[in-house]
PASEBA-1860 file (N, C-alpha, C; in nm, 3 decimals):
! residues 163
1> XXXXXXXX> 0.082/-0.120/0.000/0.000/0.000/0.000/0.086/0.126/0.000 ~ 0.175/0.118/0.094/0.304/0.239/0.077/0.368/0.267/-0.082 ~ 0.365/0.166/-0.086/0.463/0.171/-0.273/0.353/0.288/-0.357 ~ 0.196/0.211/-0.350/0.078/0.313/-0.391/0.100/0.449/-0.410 ~ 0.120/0.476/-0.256/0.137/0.574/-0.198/0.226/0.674/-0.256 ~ 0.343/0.602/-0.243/0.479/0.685/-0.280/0.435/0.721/-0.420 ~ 0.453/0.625/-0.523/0.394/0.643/-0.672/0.268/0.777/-0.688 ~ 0.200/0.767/-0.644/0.100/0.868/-0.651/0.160/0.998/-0.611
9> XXXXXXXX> 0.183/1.049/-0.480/0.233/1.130/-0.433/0.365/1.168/-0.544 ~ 0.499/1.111/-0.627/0.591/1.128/-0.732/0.490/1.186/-0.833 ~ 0.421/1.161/-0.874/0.342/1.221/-0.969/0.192/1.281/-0.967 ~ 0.189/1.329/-0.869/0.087/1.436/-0.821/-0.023/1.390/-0.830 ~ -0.052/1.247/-0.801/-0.219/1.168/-0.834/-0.268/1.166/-0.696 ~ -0.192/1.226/-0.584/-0.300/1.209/-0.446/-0.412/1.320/-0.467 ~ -0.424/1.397/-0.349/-0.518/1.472/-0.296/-0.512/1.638/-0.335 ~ -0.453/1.675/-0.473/-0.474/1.802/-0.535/-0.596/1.811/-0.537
17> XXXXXXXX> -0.606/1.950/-0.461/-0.758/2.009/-0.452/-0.825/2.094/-0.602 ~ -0.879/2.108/-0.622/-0.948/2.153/-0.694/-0.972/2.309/-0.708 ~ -0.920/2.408/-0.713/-0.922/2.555/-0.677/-1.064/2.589/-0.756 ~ -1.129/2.679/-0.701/-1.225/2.775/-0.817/-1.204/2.888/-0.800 ~ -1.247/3.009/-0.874/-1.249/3.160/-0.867/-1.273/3.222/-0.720 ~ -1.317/3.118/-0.645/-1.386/3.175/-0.500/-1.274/3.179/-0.440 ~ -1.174/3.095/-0.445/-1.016/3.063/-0.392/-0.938/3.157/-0.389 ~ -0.975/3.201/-0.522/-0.830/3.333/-0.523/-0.866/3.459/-0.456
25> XXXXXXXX> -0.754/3.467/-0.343/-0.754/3.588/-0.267/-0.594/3.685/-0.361 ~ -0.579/3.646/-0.427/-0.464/3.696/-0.504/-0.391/3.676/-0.661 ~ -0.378/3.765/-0.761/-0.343/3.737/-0.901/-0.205/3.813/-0.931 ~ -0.198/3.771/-1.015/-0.091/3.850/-1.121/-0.014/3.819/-1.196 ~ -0.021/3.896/-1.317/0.026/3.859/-1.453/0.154/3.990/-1.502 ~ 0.237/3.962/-1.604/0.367/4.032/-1.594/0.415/3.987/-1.736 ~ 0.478/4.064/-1.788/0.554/4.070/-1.931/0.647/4.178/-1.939 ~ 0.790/4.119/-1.926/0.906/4.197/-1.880/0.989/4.193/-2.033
33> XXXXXXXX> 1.020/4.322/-2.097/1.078/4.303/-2.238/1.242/4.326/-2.183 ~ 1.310/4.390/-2.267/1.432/4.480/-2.259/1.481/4.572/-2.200 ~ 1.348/4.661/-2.184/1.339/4.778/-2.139/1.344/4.793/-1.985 ~ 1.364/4.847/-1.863/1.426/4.848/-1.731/1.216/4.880/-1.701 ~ 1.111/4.891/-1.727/0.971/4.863/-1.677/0.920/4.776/-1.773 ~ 0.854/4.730/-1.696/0.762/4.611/-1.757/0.655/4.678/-1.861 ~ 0.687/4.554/-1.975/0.556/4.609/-2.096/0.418/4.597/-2.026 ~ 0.390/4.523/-1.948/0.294/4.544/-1.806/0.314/4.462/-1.710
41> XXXXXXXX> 0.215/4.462/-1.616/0.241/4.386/-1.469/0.105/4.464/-1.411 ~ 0.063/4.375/-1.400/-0.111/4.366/-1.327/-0.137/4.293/-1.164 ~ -0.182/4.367/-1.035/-0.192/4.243/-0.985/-0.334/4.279/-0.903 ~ -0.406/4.160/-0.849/-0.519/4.182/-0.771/-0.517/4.135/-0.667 ~ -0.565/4.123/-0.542/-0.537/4.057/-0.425/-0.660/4.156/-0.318 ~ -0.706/4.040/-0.324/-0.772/4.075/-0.149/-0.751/4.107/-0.028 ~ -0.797/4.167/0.011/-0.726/4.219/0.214/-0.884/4.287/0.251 ~ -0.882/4.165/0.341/-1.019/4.193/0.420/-1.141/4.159/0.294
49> XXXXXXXX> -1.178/4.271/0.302/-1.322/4.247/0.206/-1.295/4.331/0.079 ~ -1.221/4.379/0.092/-1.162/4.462/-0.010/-1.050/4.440/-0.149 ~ -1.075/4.504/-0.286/-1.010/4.420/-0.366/-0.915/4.544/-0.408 ~ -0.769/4.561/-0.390/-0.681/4.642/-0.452/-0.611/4.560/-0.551 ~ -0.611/4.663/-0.678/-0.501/4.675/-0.831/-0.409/4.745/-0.816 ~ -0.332/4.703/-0.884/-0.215/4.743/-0.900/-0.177/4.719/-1.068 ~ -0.124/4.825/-1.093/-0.100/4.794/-1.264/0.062/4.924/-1.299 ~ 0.138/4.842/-1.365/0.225/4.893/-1.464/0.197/4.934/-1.636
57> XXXXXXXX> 0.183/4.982/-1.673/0.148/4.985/-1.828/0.120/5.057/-1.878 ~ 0.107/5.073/-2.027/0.090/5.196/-2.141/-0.026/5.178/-2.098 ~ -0.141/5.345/-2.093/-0.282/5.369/-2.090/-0.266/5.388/-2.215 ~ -0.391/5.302/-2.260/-0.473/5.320/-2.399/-0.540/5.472/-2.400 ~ -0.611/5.527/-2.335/-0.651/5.654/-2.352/-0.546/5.726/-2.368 ~ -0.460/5.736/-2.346/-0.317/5.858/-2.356/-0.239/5.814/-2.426 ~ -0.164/5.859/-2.543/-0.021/5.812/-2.626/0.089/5.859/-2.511 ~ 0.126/5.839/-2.524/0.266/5.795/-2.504/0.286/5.815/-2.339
65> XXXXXXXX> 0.146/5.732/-2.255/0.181/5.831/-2.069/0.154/5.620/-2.046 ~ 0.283/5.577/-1.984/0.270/5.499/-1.873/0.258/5.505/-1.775 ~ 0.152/5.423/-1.703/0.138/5.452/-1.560/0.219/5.375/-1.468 ~ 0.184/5.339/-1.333/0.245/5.271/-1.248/0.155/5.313/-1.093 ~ 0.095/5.229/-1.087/0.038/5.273/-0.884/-0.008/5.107/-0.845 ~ -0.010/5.129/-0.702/-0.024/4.984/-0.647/-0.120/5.034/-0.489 ~ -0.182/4.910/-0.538/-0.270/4.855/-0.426/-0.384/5.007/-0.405 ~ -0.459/4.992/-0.516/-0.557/5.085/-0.522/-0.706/5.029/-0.533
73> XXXXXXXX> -0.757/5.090/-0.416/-0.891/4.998/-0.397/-0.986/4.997/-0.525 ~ -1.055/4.899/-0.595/-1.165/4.927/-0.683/-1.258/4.882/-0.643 ~ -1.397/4.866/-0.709/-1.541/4.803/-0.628/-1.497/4.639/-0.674 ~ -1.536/4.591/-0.537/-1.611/4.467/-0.555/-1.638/4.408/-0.692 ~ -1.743/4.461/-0.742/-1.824/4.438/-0.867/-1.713/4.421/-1.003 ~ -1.599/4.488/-0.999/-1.564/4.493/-1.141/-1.401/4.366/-1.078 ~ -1.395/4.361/-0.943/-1.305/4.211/-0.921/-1.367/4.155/-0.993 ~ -1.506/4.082/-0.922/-1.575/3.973/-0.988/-1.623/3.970/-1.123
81> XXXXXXXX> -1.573/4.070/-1.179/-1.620/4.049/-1.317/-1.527/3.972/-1.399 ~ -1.356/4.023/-1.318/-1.243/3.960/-1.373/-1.229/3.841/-1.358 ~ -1.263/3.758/-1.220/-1.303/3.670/-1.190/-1.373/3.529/-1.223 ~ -1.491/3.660/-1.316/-1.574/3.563/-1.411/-1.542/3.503/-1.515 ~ -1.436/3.619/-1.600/-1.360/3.591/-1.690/-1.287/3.454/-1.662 ~ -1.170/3.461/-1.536/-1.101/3.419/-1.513/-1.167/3.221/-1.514 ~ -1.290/3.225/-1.454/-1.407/3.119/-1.429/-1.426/3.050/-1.633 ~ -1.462/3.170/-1.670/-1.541/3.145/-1.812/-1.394/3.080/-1.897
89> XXXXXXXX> -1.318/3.122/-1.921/-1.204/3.108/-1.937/-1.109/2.998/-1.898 ~ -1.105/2.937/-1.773/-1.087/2.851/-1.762/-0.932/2.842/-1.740 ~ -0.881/2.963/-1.658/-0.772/3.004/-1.636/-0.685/2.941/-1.491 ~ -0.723/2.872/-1.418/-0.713/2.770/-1.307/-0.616/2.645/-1.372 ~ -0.729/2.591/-1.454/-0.720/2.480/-1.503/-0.562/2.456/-1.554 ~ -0.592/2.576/-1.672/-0.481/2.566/-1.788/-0.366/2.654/-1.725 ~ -0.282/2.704/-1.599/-0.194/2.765/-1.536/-0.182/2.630/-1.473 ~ -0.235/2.579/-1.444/-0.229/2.420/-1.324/-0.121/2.322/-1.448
97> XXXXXXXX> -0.186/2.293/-1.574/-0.150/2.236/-1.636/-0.039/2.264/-1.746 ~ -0.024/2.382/-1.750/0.092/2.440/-1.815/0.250/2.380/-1.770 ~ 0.332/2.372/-1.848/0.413/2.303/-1.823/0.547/2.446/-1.869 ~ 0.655/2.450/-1.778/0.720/2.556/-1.786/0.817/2.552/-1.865 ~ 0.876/2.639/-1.976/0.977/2.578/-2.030/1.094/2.504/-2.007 ~ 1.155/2.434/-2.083/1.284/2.386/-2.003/1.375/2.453/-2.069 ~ 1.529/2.527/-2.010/1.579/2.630/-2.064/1.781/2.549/-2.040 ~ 1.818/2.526/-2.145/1.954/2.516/-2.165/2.020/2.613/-2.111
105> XXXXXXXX> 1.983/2.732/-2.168/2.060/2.846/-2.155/1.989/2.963/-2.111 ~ 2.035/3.051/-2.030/1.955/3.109/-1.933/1.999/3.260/-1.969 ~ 1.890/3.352/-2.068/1.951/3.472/-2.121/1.870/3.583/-2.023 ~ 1.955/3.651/-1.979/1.924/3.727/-1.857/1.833/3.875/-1.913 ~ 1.844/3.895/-2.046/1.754/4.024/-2.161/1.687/3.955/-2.178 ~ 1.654/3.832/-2.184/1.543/3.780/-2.275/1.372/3.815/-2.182 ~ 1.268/3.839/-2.293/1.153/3.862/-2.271/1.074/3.757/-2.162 ~ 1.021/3.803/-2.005/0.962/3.703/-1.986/0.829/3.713/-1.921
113> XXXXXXXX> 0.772/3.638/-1.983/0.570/3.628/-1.902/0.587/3.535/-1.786 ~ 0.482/3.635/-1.673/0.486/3.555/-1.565/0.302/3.547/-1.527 ~ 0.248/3.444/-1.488/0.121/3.485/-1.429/0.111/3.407/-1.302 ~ -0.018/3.409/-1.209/0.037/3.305/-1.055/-0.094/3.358/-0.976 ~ -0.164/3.266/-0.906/-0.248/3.290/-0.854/-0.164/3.243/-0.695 ~ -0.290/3.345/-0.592/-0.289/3.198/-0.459/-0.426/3.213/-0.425 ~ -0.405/3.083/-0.287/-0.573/3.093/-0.290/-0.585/3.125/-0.130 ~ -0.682/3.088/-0.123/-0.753/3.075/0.045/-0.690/3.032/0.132
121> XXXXXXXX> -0.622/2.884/0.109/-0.569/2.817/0.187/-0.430/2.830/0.157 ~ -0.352/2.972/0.148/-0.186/2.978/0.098/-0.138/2.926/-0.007 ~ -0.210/2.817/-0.051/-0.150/2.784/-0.208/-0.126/2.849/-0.349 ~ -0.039/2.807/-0.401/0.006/2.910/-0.532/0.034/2.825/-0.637 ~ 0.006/2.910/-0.716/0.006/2.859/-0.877/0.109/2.992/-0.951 ~ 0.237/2.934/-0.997/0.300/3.026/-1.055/0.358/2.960/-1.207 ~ 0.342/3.039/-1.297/0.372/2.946/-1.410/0.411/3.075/-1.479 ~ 0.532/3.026/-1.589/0.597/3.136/-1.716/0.521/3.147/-1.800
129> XXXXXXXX> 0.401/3.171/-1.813/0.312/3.221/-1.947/0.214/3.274/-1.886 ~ 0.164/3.396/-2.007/0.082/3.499/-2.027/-0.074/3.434/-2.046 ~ -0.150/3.568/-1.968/-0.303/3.546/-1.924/-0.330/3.546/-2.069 ~ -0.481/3.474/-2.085/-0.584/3.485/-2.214/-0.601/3.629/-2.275 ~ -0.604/3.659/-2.316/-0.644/3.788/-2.392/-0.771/3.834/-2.348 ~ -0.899/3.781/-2.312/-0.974/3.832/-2.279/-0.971/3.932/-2.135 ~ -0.905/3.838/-2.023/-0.855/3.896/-1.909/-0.765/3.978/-1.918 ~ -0.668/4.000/-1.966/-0.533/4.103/-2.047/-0.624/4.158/-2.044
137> XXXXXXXX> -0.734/4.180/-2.166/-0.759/4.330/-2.213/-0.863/4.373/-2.123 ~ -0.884/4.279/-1.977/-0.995/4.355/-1.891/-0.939/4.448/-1.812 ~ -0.804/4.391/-1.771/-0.688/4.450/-1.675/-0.630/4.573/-1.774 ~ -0.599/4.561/-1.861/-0.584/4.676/-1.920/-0.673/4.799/-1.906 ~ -0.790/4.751/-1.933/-0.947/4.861/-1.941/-0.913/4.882/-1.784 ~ -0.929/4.849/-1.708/-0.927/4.885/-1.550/-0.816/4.977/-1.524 ~ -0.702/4.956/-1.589/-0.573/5.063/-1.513/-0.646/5.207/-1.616 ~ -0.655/5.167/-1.744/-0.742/5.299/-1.804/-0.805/5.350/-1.718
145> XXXXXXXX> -0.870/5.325/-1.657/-1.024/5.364/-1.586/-0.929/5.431/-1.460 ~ -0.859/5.370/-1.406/-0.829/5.417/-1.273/-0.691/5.468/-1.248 ~ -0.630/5.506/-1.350/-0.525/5.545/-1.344/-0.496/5.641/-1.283 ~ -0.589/5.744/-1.313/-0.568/5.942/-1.295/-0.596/5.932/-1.136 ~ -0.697/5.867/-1.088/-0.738/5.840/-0.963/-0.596/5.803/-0.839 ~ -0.565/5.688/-0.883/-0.453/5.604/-0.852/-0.336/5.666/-0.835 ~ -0.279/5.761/-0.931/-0.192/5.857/-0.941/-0.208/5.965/-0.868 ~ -0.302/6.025/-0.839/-0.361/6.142/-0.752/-0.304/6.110/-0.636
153> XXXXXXXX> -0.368/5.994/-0.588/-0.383/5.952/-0.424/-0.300/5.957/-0.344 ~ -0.305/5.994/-0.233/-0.229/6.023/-0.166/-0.166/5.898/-0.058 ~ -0.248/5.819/-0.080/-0.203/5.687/-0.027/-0.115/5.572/-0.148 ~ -0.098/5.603/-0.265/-0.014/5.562/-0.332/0.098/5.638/-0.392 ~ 0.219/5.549/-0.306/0.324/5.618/-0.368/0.373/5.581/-0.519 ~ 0.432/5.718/-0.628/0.484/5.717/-0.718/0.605/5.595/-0.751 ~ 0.553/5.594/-0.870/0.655/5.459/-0.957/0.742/5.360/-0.879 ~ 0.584/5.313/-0.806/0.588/5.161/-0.780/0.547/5.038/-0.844
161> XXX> 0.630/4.956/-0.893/0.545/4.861/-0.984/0.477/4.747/-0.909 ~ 0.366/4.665/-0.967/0.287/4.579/-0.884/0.385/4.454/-0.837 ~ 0.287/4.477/-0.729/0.397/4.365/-0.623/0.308/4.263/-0.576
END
């Protein structure tokens, strides 16, 4: 029965739980080029009942103004919308099952995507590839929306990137 045991446990066939959207008390996604800031870096995370963003990135409403602010409260309502995405999408699943590259050679310029959830119970999901596009371009629309706000505030300090 031990041998079972061992075998299962080597290849992850015991008692992996099952995460859903309700799990994640925390996100974030990242795409680091050449350049010394990230082409973006998004993150969400819960504290208390409350949902703060954080975003690095070119605003679509403005040419040529990148932003940068962290841990800026938004409603409830437009988390769970990302959420839903995140649900509809099926973004759990396929970060669980993603498999990370394997790298010979390790180029320290080279471009890299990061995304990574955790959940309820401290667990984390961190994997080298980039969110769906649908979620990208929700997180995008959101730092739009809340940028000028975010930047204002007096509780967020200047050109901090998401952490």
């Amino acid at each position: 029965m031990s041998a079972v045991f061992t075998v299962s446990a080597l290849f992850g066939c015991g008692g992996s739980r099952k995460y859903t959207v309700d799990d994640i008390i925390s996100f974030h996604t990242s795409y680091y080029g050449m350049a010394s800031n990230p082409v973006y870096a998004f993150a969400l995370r819960k504290q208390d009942e409350n949902w703060l963003f954080s975003a690095s990135c070119w605003v679509k409403s403005r040419e040529d103004c990148y932003t940068s602010f962290s841990s800026f409260p938004i409603p409830t309502e437009e988390a769970e919308e990302f959420l839903e995405i995140i649900r509809e999408e099926d973004e759990i699943r396929r970060l669980r099952k993603y498999r990370n590259p394997i790298r010979i050679f390790n180029a320290a310029d080279a471009p890299m995507r990061s995304s990574g959830m955790t959940f309820s119970d401290g667990n984390t999901i961190e994997k080298e590839t980039m969110l769906g596009d649908r979620a990208l371009n929700y997180l995008y629309a959101l730092a739009d929306r809340y940028y000028k706000a975010a930047e204002s505030s007096a509780d967020t300090p200047p050109d901090t990137a998401a952490n």
